[in-house]
C-alpha positions in Angstrom: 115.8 71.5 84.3 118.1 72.6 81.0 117.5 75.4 79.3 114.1 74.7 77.2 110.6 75.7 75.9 107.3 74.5 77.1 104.3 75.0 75.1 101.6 75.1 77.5 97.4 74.6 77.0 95.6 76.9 79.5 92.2 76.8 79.7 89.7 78.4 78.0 87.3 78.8 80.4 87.0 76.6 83.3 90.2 76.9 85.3 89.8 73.1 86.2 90.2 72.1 83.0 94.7 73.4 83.8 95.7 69.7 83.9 98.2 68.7 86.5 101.1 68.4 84.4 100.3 72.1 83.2 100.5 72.9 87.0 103.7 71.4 87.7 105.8 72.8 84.2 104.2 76.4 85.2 105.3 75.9 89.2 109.2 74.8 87.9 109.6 76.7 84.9 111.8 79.7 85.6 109.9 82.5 83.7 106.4 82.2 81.7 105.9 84.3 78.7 102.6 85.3 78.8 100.2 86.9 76.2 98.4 89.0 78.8 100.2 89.0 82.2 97.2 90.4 83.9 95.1 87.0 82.8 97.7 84.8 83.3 98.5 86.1 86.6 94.8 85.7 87.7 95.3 82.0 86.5 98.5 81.5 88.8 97.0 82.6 91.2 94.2 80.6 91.3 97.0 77.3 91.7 99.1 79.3 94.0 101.5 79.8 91.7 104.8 82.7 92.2 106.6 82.9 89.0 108.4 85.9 86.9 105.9 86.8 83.9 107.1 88.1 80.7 104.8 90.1 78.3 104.8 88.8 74.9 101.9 89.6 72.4 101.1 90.2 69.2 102.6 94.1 69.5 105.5 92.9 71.0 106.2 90.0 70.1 109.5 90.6 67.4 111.3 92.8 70.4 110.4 90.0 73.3 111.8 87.6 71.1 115.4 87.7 71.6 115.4 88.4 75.0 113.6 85.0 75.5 115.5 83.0 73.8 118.8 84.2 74.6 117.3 83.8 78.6 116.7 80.0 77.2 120.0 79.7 75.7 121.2 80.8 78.5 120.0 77.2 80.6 116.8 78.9 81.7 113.5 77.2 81.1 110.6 79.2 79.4 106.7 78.5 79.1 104.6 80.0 77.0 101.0 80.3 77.1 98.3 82.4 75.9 95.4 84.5 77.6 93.0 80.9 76.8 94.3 77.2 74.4 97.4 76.5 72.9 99.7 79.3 71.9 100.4 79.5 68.5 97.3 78.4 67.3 95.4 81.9 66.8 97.6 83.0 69.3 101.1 84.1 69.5 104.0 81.5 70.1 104.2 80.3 66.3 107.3 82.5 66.1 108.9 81.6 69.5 108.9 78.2 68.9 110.1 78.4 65.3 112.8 80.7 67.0 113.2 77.8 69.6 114.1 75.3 66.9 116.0 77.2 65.1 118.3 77.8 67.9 118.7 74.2 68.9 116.3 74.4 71.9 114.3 71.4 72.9 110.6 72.1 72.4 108.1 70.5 74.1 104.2 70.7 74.4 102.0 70.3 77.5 98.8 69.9 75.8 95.4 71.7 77.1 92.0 72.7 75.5 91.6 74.3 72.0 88.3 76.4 70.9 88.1 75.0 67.1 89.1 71.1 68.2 86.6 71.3 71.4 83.4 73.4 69.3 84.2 70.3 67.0 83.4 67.6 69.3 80.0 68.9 70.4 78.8 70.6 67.0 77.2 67.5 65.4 78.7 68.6 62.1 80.9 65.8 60.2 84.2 66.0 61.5 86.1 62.6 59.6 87.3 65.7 57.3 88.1 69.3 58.6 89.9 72.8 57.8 90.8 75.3 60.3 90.8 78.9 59.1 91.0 80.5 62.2 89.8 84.7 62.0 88.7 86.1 58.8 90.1 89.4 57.8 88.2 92.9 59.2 88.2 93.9 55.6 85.6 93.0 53.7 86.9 92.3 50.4 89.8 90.7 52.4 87.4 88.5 53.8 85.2 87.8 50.9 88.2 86.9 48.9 89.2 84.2 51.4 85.4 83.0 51.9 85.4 82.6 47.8 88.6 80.3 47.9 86.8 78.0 50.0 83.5 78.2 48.2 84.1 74.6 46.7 85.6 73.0 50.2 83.7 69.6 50.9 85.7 69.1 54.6 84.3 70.7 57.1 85.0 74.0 57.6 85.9 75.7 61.6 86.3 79.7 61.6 86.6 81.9 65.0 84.5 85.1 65.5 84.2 87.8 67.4 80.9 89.5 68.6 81.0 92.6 67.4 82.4 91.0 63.7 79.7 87.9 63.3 76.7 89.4 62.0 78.6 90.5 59.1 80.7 87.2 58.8 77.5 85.0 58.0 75.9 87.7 55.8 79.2 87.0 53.9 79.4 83.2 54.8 75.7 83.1 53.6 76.3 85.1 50.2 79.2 82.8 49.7 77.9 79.6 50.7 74.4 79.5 50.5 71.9 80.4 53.0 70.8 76.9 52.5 73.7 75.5 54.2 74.3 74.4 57.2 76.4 76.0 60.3 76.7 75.2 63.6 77.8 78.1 65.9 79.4 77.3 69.2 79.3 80.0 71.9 81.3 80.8 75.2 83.1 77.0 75.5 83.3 76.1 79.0 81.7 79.0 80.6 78.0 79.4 82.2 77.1 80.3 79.2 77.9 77.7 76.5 75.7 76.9 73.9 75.6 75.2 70.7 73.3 76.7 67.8 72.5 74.8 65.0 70.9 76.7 61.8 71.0 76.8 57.9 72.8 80.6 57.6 69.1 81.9 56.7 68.3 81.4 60.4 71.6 82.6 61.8 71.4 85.7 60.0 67.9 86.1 61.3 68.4 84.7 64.7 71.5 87.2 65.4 70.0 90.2 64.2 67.0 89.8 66.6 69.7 88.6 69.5 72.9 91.1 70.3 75.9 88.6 70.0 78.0 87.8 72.8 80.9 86.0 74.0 83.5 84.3 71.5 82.4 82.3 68.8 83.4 79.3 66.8 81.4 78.7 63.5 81.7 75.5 61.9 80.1 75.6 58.4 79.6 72.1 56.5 81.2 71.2 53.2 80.0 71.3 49.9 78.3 68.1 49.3 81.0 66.6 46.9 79.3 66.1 43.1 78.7 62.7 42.3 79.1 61.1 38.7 76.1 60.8 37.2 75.4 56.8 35.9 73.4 55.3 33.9 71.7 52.0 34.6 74.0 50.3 32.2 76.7 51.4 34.1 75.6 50.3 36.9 74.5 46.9 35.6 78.5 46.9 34.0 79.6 47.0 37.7 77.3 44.6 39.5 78.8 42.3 37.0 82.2 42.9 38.1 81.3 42.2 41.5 79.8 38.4 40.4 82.6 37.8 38.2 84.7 38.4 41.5 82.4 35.3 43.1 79.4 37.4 45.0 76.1 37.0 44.7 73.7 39.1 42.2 71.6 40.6 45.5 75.4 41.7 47.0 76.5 43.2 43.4 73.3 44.9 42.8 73.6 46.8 46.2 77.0 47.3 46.1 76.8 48.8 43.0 73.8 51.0 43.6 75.9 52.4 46.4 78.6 53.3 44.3 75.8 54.7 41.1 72.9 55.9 43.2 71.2 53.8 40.8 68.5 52.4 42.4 69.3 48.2 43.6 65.8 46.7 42.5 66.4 47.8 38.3 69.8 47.2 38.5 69.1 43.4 40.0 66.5 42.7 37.7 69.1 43.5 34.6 71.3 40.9 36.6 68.9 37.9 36.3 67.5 38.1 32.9 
């Protein structure tokens, strides 16, 4: 192989979830840069894996870079991964790879879990529309600041947490929000452990502070519910008539237009056949 960088998924659990080709690019790469190279040696071992590690973290990350990519330059082949998901997302690698480019060295990704994308899929929460805001600040008027920009979001909304920070985050969430609104809070993905809470922030707030948090944490909020025009019943007659003068029937344009009004099908029908 020439001299390039692989982007690689690990998992973020379950150790079967390291797909084959992940297996294969960390067995032939020449060096892995590795956020924690006590985890990731744990992981290689696991697939009987021998391979030089390299530290790179958060800490360490502007010194390490250099030295990587002038090893890639150089015609060696480099993967990255993080202690658990893709690098770069949360995680470090955003700069390596922007280094990477910017250096004229291919890039490419092996793909493997990620928290927000996975906590997603099994959350029950609308997920057509979404926003990833990854950690909130420790500060708190960092944080509330952030939480107030979003205060009119109508996607869906995916934040990560740690234990020891979440109590506070949904008595922030909740002030901001509404402890009306709904969150779903997705715990320990992949591990014995997983589980998938669904409250209004009232009962998160109360559930947590009765129960010690553990584990990692993603907490997917719901939008805002976007505001809807408000219509009149001539309005909604005006539109129902649009839809016959386009050919369809009044029973069509009446609930066509109701959908579109909220105004309720049966009055707007009976202005339709007068």
């Amino acid at each position: 192989m020439s001299g390039k960088l692989y982007v690689v998924g690990t998992p973020i659990g379950n150790l079967e979830d390291l797909s084959p080709r992940a297996i294969r690019i960390l067995s032939e790469a020449d060096f892995i840069a590795a956020e924690d190279t006590r985890v990731t040696l744990k992981l290689l071992n696991r697939f009987d894996i021998k391979k030089e590690l390299v530290s790179y973290y958060e800490h360490n990350k502007e010194q390490k870079e250099d030295y990587i990519i002038n090893r890639i330059s150089g015609g060696e082949v480099c993967a990255v991964v993080t202690d658990a998901g893709m690098p770069a997302i949360s995680d470090p690698g955003e700069e390596l790879v922007r280094s990477a480019h910017e250096n004229g060295i291919p890039v490419e990704c092996v793909p493997g879990p990620v928290a927000f994308a996975s906590a997603l899929s099994v959350s029950g929460m609308p997920s057509g529309r979404f926003c990833f805001e990854g950690f909130l600040s420790v500060n708190r008027i960092s944080r509330l600041e952030r939480l107030t920009s979003l205060k009119g979001e109508t996607r869906t909304m995916i934040f990560y947490e740690a234990p020891h920070k979440l109590l506070k985050t949904l008595k922030d969430m909740g002030e901001t929000f509404g402890l009306d609104r709904q969150i779903a809070i997705v715990k320990e993905l992949t591990k014995i452990h997983e589980t998938v809470f669904r409250f209004t922030f009232s009962q998160a707030i109360a559930y947590f502070e009765e129960n010690q948090p553990r584990g990692e944490y993603v907490l997917i909020v719901k939008g805002e519910e976007p505001k809807r025009e408000e219509y009149t019943l001539e309005d909604a007659v005006s539109i129902a008539k649009d839809y016959i003068n386009k050919g369809n029937p009044p029973s069509f344009a009446a609930k066509s237009a109701a959908s579109v009004t909220g105004v309720k099908k049966g009055d707007i029908y009976k202005e339709l056949i007068k």
